[in-house]
Backbone as JSON, one array per atom type, in Angstrom:
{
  "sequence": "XXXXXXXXXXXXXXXXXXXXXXXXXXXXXXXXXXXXXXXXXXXXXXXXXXXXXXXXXXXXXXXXXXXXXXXXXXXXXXXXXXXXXXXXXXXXXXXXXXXXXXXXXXXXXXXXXXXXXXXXXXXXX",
  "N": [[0.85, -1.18, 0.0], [0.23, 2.55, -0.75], [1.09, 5.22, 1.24], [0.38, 8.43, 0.96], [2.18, 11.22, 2.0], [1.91, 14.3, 3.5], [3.35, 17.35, 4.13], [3.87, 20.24, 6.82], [3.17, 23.88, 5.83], [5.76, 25.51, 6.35], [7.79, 23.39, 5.55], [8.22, 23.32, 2.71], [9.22, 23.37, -0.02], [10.73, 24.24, -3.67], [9.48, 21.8, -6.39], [11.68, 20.27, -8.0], [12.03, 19.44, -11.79], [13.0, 16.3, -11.9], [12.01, 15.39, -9.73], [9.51, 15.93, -10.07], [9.1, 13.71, -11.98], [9.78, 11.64, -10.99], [7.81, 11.13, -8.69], [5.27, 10.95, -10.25], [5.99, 8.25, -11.31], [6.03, 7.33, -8.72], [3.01, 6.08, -8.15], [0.67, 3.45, -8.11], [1.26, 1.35, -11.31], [2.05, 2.7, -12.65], [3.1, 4.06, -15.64], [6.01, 5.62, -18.0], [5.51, 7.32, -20.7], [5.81, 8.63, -24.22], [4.9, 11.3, -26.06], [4.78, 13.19, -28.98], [7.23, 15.99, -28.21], [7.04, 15.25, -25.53], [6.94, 13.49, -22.42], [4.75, 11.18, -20.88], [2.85, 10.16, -18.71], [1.47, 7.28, -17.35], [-1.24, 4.93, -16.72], [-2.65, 2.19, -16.76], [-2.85, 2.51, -20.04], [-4.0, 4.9, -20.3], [-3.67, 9.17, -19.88], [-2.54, 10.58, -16.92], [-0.97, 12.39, -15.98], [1.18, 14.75, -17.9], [5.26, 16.02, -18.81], [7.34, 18.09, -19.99], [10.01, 18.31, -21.25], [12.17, 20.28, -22.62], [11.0, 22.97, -21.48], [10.36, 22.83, -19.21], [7.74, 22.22, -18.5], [4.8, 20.84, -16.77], [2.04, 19.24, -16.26], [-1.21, 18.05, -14.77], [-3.93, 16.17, -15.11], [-7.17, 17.28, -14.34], [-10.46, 16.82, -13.14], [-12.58, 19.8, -14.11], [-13.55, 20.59, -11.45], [-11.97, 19.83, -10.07], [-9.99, 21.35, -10.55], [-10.48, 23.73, -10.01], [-10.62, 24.11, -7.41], [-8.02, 23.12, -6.35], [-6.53, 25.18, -7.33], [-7.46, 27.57, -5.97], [-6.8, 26.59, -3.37], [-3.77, 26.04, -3.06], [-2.86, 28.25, -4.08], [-1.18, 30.05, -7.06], [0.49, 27.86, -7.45], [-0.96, 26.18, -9.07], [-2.11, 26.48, -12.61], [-4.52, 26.86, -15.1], [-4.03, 24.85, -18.13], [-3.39, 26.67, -21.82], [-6.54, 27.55, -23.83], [-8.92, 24.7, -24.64], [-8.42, 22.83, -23.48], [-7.48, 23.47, -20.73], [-9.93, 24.28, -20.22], [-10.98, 22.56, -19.79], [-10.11, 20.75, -17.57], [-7.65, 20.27, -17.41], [-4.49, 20.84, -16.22], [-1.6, 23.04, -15.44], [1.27, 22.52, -13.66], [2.86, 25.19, -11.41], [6.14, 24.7, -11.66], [8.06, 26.1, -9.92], [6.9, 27.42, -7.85], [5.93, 25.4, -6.47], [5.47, 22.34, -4.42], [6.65, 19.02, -3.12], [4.7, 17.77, -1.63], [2.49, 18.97, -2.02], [2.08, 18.7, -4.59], [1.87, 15.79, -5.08], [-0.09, 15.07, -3.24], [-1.91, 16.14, -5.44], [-1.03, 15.04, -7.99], [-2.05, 12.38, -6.74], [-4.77, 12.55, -7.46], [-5.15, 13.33, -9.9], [-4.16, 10.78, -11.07], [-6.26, 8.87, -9.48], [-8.61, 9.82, -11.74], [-7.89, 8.17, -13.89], [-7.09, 5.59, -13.41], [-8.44, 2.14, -12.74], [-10.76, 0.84, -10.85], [-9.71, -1.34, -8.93], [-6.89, -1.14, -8.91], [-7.09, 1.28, -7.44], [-7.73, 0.8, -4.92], [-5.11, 0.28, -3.92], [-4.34, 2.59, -3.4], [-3.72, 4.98, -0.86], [-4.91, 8.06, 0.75]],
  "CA": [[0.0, 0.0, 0.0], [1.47, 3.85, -0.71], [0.69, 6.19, 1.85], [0.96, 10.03, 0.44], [2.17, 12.18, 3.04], [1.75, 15.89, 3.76], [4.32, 18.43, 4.88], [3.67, 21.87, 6.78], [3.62, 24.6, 4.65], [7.74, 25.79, 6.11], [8.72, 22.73, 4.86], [7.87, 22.93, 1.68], [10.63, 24.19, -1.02], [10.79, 24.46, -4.95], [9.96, 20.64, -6.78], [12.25, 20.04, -9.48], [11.45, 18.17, -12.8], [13.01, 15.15, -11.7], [10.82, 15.51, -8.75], [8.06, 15.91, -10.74], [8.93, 12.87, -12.89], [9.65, 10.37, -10.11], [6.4, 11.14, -8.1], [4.71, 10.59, -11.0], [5.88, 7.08, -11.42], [5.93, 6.16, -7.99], [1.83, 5.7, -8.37], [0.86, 2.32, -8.69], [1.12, 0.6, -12.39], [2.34, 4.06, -13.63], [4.86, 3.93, -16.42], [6.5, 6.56, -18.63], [5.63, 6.86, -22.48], [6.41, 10.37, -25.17], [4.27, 11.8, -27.69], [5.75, 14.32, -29.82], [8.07, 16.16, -27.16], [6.27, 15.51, -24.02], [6.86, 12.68, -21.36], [3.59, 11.54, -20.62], [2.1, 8.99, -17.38], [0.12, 6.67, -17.85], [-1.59, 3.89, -15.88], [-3.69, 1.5, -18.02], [-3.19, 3.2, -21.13], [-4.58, 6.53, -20.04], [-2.94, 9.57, -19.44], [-2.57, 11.52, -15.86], [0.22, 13.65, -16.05], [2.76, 14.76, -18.66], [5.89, 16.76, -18.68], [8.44, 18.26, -21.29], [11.56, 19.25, -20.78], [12.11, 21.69, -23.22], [10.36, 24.31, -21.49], [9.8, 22.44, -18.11], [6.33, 22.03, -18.3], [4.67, 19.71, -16.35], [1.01, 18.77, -16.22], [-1.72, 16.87, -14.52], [-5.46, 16.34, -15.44], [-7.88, 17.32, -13.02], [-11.79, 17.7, -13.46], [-12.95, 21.21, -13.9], [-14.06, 21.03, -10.07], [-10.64, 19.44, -8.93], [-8.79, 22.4, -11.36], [-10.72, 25.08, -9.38], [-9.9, 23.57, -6.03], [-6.61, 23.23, -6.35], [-6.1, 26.88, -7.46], [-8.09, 27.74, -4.55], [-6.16, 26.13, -2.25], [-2.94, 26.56, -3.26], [-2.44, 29.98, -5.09], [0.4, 29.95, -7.59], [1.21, 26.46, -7.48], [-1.44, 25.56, -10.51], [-3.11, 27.4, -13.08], [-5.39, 26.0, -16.6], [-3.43, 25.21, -19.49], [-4.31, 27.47, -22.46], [-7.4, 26.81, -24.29], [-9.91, 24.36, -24.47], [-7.77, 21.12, -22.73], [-7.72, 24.05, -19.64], [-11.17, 24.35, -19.85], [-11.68, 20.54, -19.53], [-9.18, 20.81, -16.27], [-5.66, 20.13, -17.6], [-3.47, 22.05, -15.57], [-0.26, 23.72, -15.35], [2.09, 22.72, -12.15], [4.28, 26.15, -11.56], [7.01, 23.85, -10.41], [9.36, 27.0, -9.03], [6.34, 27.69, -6.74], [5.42, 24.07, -6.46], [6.29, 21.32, -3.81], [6.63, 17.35, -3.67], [3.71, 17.26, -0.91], [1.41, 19.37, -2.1], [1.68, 17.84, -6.1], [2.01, 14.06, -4.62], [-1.59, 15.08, -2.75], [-2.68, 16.93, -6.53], [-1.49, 14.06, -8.4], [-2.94, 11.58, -6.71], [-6.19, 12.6, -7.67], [-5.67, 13.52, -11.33], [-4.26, 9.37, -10.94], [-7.09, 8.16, -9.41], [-9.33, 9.66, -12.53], [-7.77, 7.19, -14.82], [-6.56, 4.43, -13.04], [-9.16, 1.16, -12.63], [-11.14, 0.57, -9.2], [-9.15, -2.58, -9.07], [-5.74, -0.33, -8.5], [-7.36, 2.62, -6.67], [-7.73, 0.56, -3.3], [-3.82, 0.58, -3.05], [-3.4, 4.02, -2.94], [-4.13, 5.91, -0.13], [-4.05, 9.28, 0.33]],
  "C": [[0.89, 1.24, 0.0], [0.6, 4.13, -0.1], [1.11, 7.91, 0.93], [0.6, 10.75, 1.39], [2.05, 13.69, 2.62], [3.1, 16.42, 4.51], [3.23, 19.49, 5.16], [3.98, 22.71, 5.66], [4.76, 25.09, 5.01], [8.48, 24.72, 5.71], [9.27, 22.67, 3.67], [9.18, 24.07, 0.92], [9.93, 23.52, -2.74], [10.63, 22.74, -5.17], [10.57, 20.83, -8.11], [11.56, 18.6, -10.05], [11.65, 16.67, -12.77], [12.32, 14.36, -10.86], [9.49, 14.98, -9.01], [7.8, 14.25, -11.49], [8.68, 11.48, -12.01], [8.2, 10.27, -8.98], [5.08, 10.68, -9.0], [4.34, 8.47, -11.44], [5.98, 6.47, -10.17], [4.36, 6.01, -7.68], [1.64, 4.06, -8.96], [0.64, 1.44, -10.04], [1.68, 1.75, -13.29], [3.46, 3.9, -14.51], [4.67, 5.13, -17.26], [6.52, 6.48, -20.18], [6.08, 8.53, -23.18], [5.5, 10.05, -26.33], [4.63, 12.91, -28.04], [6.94, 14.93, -28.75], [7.46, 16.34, -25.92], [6.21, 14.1, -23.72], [5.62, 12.43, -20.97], [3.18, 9.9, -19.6], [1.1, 8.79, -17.67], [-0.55, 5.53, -16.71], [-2.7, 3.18, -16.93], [-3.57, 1.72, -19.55], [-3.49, 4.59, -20.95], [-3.48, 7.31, -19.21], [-3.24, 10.29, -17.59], [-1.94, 12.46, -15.52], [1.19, 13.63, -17.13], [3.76, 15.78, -18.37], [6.85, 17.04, -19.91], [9.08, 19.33, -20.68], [12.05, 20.1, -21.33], [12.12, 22.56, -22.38], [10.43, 23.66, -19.92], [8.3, 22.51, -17.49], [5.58, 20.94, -17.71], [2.79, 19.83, -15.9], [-0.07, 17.98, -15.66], [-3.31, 17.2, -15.05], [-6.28, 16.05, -14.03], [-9.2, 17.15, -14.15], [-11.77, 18.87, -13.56], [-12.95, 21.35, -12.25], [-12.46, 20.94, -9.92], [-9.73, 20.58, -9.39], [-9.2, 23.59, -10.0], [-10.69, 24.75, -7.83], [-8.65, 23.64, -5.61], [-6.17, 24.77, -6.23], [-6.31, 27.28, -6.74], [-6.95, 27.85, -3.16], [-4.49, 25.94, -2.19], [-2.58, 27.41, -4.38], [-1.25, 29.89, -5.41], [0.97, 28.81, -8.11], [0.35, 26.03, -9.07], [-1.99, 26.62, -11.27], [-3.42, 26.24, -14.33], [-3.92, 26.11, -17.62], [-4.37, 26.05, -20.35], [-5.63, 26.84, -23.14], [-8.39, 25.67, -23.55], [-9.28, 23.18, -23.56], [-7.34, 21.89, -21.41], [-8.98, 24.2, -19.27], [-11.88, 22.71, -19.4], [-10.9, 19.78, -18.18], [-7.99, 20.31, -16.78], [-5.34, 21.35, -17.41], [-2.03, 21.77, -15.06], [0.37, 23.53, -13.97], [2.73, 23.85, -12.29], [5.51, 25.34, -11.16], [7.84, 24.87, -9.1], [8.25, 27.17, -7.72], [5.43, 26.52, -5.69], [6.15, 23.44, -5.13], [5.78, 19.8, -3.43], [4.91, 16.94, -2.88], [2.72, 17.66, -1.26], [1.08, 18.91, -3.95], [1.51, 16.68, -5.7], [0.63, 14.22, -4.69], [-2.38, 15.29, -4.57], [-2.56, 15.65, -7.47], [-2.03, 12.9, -8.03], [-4.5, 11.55, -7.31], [-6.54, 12.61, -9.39], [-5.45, 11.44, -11.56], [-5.19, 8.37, -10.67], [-8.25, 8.71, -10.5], [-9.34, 8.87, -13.68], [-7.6, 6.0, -14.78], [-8.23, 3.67, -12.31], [-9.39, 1.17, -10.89], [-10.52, -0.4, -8.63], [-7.12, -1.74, -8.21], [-6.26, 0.64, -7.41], [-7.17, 1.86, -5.39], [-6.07, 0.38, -2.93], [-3.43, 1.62, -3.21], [-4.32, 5.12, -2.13], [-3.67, 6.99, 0.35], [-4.68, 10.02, 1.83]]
}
């Protein structure tokens, strides 16, 4: 079973992309695929987060609700990608203002919208 912990907010510091990448795959069944230049997590086939290094962009899919929650609740840390795949909740990690506990908590959730009921009971959050 993963537990996903929490930090206080003075703990919390800058996540880097490698950060970003390995949290990503430590979700359970998660592996690492690329479409055009973008790193992209998957579990089943489906995506939950991508990233590209280029630019350091890094990504997770929320719902609309879970997009405007997030933002909410931590200011800065996410915003919509542009367009219509922001309007459908894919959103933008800031990483510089980002950190491991408070994305771990964010991706878990965009993870549990793709990943099978069958997986979901080992990850608790």
């Amino acid at each position: 079973m993963i537990v996903i912990g929490r930090v206080s907010r003075h703990d919390r510091r800058m996540l880097t992309a490698d950060e970003f990448v390995n949290l990503a795959l430590g979700f359970p069944e998660a592996v690492q695929g690329r479409h055009v230049e973008t790193d992209d997590f998957r579990v089943e086939g489906k995506i939950f987060a991508t990233f590209r290094q280029v630019d350091s962009r890094a990504v997770l899919k929320f719902s609309p609700d879970e997009q405007r929650l997030f933002m909410e609740t931590a200011p800065g840390m996410f915003e919509p990608v542009h367009g219509s795949w922001g309007q459908k909740g894919w959103t933008r990690v800031v990483l510089d203002k980002a950190d491991a506990a408070t994305v771990r908590h964010a991706m878990a959730y965009s993870w549990r919208s793709v990943a099978p009921k069958k997986l979901q009971a080992r990850l608790k959050a």
